[in-house]
N, C-alpha and C positions, 0 to 999 in steps of 0.2 A: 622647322618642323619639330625641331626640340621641345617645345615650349608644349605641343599638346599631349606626353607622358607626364607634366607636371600635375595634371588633369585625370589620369585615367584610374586614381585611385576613386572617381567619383564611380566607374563604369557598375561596380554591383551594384550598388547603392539608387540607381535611376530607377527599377521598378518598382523599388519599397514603397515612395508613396501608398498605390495600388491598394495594396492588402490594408496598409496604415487605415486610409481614411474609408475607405470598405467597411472596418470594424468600428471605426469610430462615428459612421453613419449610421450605422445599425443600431449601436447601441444609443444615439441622442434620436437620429432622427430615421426610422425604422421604413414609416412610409413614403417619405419622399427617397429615401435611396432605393429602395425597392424599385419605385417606378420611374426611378432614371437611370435603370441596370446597366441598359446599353451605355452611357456614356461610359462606365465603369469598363468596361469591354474595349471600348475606343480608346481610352486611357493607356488600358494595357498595351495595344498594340504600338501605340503612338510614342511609349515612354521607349519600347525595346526595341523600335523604329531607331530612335534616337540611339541607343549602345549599337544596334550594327551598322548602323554609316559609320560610328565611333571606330569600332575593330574593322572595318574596310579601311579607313587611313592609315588605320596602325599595320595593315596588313602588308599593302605597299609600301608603307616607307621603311620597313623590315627588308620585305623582297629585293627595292633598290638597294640598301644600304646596309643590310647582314648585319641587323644591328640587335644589342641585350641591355634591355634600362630594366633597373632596380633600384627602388626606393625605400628606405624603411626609417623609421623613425621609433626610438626608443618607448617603454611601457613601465617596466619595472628593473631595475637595477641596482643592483644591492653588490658586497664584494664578492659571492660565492655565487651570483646568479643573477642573469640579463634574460630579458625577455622582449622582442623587437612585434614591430609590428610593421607591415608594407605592404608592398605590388614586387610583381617581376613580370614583366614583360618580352617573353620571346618568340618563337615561332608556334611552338606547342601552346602558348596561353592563344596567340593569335586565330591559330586552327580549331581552337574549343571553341572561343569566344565568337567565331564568325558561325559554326556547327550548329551551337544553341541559340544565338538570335532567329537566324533561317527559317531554322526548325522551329523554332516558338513564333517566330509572327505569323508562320502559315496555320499553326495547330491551334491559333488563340482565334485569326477567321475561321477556322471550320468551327470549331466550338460555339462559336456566337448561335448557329443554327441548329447545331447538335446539341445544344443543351438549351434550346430555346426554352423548351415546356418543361424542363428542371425546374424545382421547386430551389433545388442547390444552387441556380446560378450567381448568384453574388458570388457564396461560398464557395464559386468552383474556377472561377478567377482570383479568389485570393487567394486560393492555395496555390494554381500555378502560377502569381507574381512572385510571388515567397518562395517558390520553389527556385524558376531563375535567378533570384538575387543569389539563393544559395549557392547555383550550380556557376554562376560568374564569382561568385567571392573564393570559390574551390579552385578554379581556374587559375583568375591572377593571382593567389596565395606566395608570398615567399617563403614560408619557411612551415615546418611541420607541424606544428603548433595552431597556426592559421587552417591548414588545411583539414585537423582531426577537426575543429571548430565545425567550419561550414558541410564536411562529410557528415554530420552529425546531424546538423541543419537539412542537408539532402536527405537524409536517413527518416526524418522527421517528417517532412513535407511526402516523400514517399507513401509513408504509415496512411498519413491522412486523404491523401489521392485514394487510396488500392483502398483505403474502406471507406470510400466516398458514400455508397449508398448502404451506409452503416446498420440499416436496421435489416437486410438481407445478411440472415447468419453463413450465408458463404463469402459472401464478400468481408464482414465481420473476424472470420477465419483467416481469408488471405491475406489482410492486413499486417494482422497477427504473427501469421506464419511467417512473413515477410522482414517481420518486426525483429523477432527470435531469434532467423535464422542470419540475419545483416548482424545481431550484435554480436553475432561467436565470431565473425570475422573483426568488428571494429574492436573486440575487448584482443583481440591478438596485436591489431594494429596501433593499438594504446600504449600495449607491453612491446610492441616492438619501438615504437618511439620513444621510448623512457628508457631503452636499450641503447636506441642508439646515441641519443643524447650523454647516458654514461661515458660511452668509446669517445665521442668527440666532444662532448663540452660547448656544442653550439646546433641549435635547431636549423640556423639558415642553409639555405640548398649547398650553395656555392661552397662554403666554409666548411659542410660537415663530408662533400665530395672530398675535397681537397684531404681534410685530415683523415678521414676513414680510408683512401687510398693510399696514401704515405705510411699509416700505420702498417696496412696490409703488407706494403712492399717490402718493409722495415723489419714484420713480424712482430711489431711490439703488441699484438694483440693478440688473446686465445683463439684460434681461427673457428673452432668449434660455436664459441659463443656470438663470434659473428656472422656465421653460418644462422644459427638462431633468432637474431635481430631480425634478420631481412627476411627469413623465414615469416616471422611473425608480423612485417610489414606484409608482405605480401599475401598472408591471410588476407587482411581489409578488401584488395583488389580482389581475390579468390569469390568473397562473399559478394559486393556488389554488382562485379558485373557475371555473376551467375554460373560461376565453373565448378566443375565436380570436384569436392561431392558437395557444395555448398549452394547447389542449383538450384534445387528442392523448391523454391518460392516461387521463381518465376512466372512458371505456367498458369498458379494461383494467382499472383498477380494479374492477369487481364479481366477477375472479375470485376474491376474499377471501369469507367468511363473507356469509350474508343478513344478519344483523344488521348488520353491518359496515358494510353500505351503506344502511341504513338510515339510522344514526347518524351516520355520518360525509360520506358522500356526497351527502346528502339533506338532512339539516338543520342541521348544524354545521360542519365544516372546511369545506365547498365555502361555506358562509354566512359564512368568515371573511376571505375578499375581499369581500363588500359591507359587511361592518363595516368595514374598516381603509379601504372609501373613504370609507361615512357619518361615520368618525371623523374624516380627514384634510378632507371636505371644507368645512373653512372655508378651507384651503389651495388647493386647487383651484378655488373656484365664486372666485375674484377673478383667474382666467388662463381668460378666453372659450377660448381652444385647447385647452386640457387637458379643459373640459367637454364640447365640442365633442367632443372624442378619445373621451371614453368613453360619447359616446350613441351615437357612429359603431360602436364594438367591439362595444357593446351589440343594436343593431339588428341586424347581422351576426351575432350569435350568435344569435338570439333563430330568425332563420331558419335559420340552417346548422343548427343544432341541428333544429330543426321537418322538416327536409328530412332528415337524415342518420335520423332514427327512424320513417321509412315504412316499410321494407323489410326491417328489424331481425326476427330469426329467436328471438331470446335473449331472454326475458322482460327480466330483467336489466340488460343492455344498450339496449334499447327506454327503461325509464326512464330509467335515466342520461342518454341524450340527450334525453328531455323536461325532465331536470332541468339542462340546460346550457341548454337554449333558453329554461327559467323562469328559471335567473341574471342570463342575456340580457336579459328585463323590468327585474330591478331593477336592474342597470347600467343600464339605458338610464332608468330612472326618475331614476338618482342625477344622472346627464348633465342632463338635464334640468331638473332641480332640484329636481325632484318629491321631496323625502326623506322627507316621509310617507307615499307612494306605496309606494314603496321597500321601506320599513322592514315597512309594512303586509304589503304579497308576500310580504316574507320569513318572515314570522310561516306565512300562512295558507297557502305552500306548503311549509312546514317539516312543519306536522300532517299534509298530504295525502299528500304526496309519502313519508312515515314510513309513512304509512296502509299505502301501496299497494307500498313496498316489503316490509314485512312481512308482506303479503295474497301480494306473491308467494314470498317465502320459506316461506308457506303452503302454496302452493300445490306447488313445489317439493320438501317437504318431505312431501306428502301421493304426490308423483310417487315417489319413491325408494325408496317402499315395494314399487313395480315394477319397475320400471327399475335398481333399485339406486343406487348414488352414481355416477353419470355424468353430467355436467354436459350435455354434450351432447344429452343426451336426455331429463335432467329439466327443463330449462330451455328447452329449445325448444318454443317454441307451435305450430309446427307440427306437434307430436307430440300437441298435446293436443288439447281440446275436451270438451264434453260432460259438464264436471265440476260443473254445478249443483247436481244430486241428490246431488254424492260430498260437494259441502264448501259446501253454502249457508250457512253464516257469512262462510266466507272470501269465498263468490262476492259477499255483501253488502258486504263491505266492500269491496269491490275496486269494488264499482260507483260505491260515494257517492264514493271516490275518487278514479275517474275524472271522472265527473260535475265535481266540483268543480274538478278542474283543467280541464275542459272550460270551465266558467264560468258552470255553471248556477246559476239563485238558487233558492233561498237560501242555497245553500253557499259556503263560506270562499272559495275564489277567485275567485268571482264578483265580491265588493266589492272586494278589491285591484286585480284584473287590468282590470276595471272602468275603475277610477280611473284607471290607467294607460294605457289607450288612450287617454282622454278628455286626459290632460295631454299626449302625445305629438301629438294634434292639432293644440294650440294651439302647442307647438313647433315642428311640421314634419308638413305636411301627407303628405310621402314617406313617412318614419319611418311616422305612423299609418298609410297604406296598406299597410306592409310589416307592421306591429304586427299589424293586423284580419285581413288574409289567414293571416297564424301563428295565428292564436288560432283560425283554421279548420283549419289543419292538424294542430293540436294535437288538436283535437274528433277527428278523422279517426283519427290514429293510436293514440290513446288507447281508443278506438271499437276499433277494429283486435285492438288486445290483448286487449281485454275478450272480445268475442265471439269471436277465436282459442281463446282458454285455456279459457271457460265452455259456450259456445253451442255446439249441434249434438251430434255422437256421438262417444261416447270414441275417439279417434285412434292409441290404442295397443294392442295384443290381451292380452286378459287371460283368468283363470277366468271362467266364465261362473257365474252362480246358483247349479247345483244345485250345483259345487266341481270340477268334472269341468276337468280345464285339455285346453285347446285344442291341437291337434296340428299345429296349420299358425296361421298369422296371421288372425283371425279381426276384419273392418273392415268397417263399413257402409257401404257405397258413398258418395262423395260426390253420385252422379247419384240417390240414395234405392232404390237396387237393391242386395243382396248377394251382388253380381254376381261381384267379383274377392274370392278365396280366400284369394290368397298375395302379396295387394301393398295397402299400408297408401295410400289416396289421400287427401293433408290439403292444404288450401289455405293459397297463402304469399301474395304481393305480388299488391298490385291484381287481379290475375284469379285465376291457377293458374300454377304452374313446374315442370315437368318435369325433375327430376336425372337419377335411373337409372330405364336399363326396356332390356331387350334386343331385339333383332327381334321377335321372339317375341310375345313381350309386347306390344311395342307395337301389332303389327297387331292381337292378339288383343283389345287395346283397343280402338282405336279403330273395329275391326267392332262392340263390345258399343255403345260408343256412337254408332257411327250406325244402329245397328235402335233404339235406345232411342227418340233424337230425330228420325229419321227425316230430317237433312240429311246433303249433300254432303260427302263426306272424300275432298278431293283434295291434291295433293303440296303445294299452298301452305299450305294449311290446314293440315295435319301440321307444317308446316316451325313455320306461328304458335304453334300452339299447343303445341308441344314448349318454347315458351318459360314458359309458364302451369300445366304441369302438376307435380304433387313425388307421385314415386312412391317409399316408402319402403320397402325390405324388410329385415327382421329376421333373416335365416334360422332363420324356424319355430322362435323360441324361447316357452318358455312363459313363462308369465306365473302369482304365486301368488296376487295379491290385487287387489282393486281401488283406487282410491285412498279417501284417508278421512279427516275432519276432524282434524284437529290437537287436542292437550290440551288442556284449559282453559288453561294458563298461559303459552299462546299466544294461543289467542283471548280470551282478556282484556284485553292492551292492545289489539288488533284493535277490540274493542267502546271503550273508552276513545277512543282515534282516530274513531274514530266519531262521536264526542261532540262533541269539540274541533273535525273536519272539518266538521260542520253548524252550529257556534255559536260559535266564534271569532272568524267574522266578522261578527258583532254589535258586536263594538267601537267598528268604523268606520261604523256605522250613524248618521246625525245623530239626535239626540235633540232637535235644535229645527226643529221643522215647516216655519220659514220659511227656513232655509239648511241648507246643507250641510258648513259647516265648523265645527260644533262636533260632536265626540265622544270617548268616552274615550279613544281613543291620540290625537286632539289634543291633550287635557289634559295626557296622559303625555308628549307630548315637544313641550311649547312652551316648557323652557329649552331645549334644544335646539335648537331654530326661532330660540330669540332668538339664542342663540351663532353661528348661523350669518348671523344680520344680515340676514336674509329674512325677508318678511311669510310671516303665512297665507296659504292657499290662495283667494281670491275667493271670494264665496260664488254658489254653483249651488241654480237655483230647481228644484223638485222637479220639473217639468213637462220641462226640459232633461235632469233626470238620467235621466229615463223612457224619453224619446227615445235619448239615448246607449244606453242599457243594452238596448232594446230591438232596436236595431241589432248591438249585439257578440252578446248570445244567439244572434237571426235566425243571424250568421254560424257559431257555436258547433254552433246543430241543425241546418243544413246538413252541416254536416262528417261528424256524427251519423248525418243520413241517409246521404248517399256511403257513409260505412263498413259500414251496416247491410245497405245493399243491397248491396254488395259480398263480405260478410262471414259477412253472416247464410244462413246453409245453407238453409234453404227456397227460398228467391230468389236466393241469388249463382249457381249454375248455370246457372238456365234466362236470368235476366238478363244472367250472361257472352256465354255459349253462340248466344244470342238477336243481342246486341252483337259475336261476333266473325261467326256467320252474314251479319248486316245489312252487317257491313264486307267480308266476303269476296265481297260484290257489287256491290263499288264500285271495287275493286281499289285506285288510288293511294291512297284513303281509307282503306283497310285497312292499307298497309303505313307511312303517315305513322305512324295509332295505334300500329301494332307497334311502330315504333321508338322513339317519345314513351314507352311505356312503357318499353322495356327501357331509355332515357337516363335515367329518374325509379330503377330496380330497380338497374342500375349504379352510380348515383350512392350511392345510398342504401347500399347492400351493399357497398361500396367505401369508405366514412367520405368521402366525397366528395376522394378519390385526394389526401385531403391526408396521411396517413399515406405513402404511395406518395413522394410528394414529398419529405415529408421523409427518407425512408428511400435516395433516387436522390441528392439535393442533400447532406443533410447528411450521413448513415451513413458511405454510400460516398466520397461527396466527400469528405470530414474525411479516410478510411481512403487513400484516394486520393493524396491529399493528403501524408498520414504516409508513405506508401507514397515520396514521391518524397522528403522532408524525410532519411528514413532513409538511401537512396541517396546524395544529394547529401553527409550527412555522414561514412557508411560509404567510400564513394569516391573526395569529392573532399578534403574536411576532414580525415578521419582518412588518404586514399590521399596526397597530397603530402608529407609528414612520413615514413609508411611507405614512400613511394617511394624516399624518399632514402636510407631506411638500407637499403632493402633493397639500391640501387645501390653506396653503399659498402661491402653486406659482399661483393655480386660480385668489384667492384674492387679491395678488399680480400685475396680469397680468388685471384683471379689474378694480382695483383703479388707474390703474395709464395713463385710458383713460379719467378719469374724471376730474384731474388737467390737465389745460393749460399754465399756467407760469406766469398769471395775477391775480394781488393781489386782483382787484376787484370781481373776480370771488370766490378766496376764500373767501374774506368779507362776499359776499351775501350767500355762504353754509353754513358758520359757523354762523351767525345770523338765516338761517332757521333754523338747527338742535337745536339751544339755544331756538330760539321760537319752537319748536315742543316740547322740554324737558318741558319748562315753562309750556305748555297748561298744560300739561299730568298733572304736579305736583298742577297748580290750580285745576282743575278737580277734581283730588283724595283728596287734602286738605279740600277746600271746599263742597265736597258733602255730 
């Protein structure tokens, strides 16, 4: 089994063909590649077919034999500087490397049909071959050098995914911003490599573990500035996999392709900052500060995140900040020290979070069949509902989805995010209260989406049955009446929120609903619940079809996901009755555990594990409940309605609520006014800034210089009216100015 690591330096290197001969079709021969797309498609899946049976061998024969191959072969070497180049192979490369094939041979079938009627499609499998080559060359990287390389490559292929459909100036933007905001982290993690390179004098992993921890022990190093290094490594991770305050891009990020965020957003690039910490951290876990720092980022994302996807209107974006708040866990796992923990998350919210971006890209996809290509209005969950009956595969898999990220057992996130509460305990008792309370809001908002997008009545007007299309906006009441004709009523944040509605309308409303319910509609009330209500109108456009399940070769990874979302997390099941720390990904990475000079994890008696686990659920089907009743159409009205009546007879009681929500709706709908800030402080400031730099060097730097010549061409230009070319004329000036000099100096002499 030896002989097939002599090999594995091929493994990035198998999907390059892809994009290689892609472009070199295009550019000789334009229309025969064009219309042999699909093979180009088949290609791709077939070549990265080939890399994961690849990392499936290397995976067992790792597991049986706890084994670490490294190969490198020299570049440049001179006396005062080597520069190597290789593979390493160990459990962590193992765990990527099977993460991204998975993940990419399912995302590259849905794509085939998702981007059928793309004009991009060539262009939209060579970027994501290009991309995996990156994201496998970042993997097996040995040494740091390699890895700022392909981080770069990743950084790049990103850019070009997220402004895929580049002539839309938002998507244009998000690329951009994406662009910006990744290089303030990678120019940290540049200066952090050339940092640490200084301290140890060698980029490869093993060699600069080894000396940067001897030193420490030794003290032969300013501890300050090694504080700094790893600091400024650990920016790079900060920025890509999207932690505060370096978040900022993410959200903007889903304006690119569904798949797109799938693959890249969701289970790889954003997952390639907790590799490069898992990988770094034998660096880190011997500077108490540095781990300390990124339980602290961690924790704070883990909620900023939890809190900024309540209020979230955009399928799309809703995950995405679930999936910043799950990075948030395994940062705060790695802080910790938890790297099994960690490692574990990352796996089982890689499948989920894949799951349910492609359940929404379903979902989406089934929307546009109405709405046409409007983002806005395919992707908004406030436009939907109702879509059980349209797409019950999709609606399945988007629940077990949910569910698992919620952290219900037996599904995949349940045993990682599990474990990680339970270690964050023993940590810090703060941490775990801020950890439990997330892992309820998570339930909540997760809950949120589900029941927005599936539960209740189609929220959008469409043909009716017998084909006859609708002449006016045709909505089932959210009060179970179809009462209003011409105004689409969908429910947004925690209650109801009122957009548009003109006088009109609004009185004629709120008369229908107080004959309905039979309470009080006075001017306070109006005022409340103007905050609560979202009245959509379309103007009376038709609509030709309903929505409608997707092709097989989409729900096929859907059902695939599925599979891996329920029983992936079998892994980390113990398999020995009396403890909890043996099971197959312990096996899988206890070189790994050795390398990092940390024991196992203690072992936990099944009876504690029950206790734990029965406590984070408890807080999971809470979350559950709140959203259902909140959310679920039969009950959220009269339960609203019920709850804003009961407050509007308590008055201060009422208006405390009022505001407590719309602080929670602002916050949330606002990215919690951290974008704001940085757009006041840094944008403008910087611009601000450049504004007075340009002045100061227009004016005064380049105006002194200019001033003078301009003085001497005056001076210039009127002395030279007052010679005439007669010596007598100068005789008689230069005798005045001599006698005007003389007066002045008797004068002063003499007086």
């Amino acid at each position: 089994m030896e002989h097939i690591y002599q090999y594995t330096w091929i493994i990035p290197f198998i999907p390059l063909p892809v994009p290689m001969l892609i472009g070199v079709g295009l550019l000789l021969f334009p229309t025969t590649t064009k219309n042999l797309r699909r093979i180009w498609a088949f290609s791709s899946i077939f070549l990265l077919s080939i890399v994961m049976i690849f990392s499936m061998k290397l995976s067992i024969h790792q597991i049986n034999n706890n084994s670490i191959y490294q190969y490198v072969w020299s570049w440049t070497i001179t006396n005062d500087f080597s520069l190597e180049f290789g593979y390493l192979i160990d459990p962590l490369t193992s765990i990527m490397s099977m993460l991204i094939t998975t993940v990419a041979i399912l995302v590259l079938i849905y794509s085939d049909n998702y981007m059928s009627h793309d004009q991009g499609y060539l262009r939209f499998f060579a970027y994501m071959s290009f991309f995996n080559t990156s994201m496998l060359g970042l993997v097996t990287s040995s040494n740091l050098i390699q890895i700022y390389i392909f981080w770069e490559l990743v950084g790049m292929c990103s850019y070009l995914l997220i402004g895929f459909w580049f002539t839309r100036p938002i998507a244009a933007n998000a690329c951009q911003k994406a662009f910006v905001t990744n290089r303030v982290g990678d120019f940290g993690l540049l200066l952090g490599i050339l940092g640490i390179y200084w301290i140890t004098g060698s980029f490869e992993f093993r060699d600069l573990f080894e000396i940067f921890n001897n030193l420490i022990k030794n003290n032969e190093i300013h501890f300050l500035f090694c504080i700094l290094c790893t600091f400024l490594l650990f920016a790079g991770a900060v920025a890509k996999s999207a932690q505060f305050p370096l978040h900022v891009w993410l959200p903007d990020a889903m304006e690119g392709p569904t798949p797109i965020s799938a693959l890249i957003h969701a289970a790889t690039m954003v997952a390639a900052g907790i590799f490069l910490v898992a990988r770094l951290l034998p660096l880190f876990i011997v500077i108490p500060y540095i781990m300390n720092g990124i339980s602290f980022i961690g924790i704070i994302t883990v909620l900023l995140g939890a809190t900024l996807a309540l209020a979230q209107k955009d399928i799309k974006r809703s995950l995405a900040y679930s999936t910043m708040s799950q990075l948030g866990y395994m940062m705060l796992a790695l802080g910790i020290g938890s790297y099994q923990a960690a490692l574990f998350h990352l796996i089982t919210h890689a499948y989920s979070k894949a799951l349910l971006f492609l359940g929404s890209g379903s979902v989406i996809h089934s929307m546009e069949a109405i709405v046409g290509y409007s983002p806005d209005k395919s992707q908004n969950m406030v436009l939907m509902g109702g879509l059980t009956k349209h797409v019950p595969i999709t609606k399945t898999a988007f629940l077990i989805g949910t569910l698992s990220l919620c952290g219900i057992p037996p599904l995949a996130c349940f045993w990682s995010k599990d474990e990680i509460l339970n270690d964050s305990w023993l940590y810090s008792p703060i941490f775990a209260i801020i950890a439990y309370f997330t892992a309820g809001l998570t339930a909540f908002y997760m809950f949120r989406i589900y029941l927005l997008t599936f539960e209740g009545h189609l929220n959008i007007f469409f043909k009716n049955y017998s084909g006859k299309k609708s002449s006016s906006l045709y909505s089932i009441s959210l009060w179970g009446k179809e009462g209003l004709k011409t105004m689409n009523i969908n429910k947004n944040f925690g209650l109801l929120t009122l957009l548009t509605m003109n006088n009109k309308e609004r009185s004629s409303f709120f008369s229908k609903t107080k004959n309905l319910y039979k309470i009080k509609i006075d001017g306070n009330f109006k005022k409340m619940i103007r905050s609560f209500i979202t009245i959509t109108d379309f103007d009376n456009k038709n609509i030709s079809s309903y929505p409608h399940e997707s092709d097989n070769t989409m729900l096929f990874p859907l059902i695939v996901l599925i599979l891996f979302t329920s029983f992936i997390g079998f892994i980390g099941i113990p398999f020995n009755q009396e403890s909890l720390d043996l099971n197959i990904l312990t096996q899988w990475l206890t070189p790994s555990i050795n390398l990092l000079h940390s024991n196992a994890k203690n072992s936990v008696d099944w009876y504690e594990f029950v206790i734990n686990a029965t406590f984070s659920v408890s807080i999971a089907y809470l979350g559950i409940f709140i959203a259902f009743f909140l959310y679920k159409p039969i009950y959220s009205s009269l339960i609203n309605f019920n709850l804003i009546n009961s407050f509007n007879k308590r008055g201060s009681k009422r208006i405390l609520w009022n505001k407590f929500l719309n602080i929670i709706y602002n916050w949330s709908s606002n990215r919690g006014y951290i974008d704001t800030f940085y757009t006041t402080s840094f944008i403008r400031g910087i611009r601000g800034l450049a504004e007075v730099i340009y002045f100061f060097d227009r004016r005064i730097i380049d105006g002194i210089p200019n001033g003078f010549g301009v003085t001497s061409f005056f001076l210039g230009e009127g002395i030279k009216y007052i010679g005439g070319g007669r010596i007598s004329a100068y005789l008689f000036w230069y005798l005045f100015y001599v006698s005007i000099f003389l007066l002045i100096y008797f004068l002063i002499y003499y007086k």
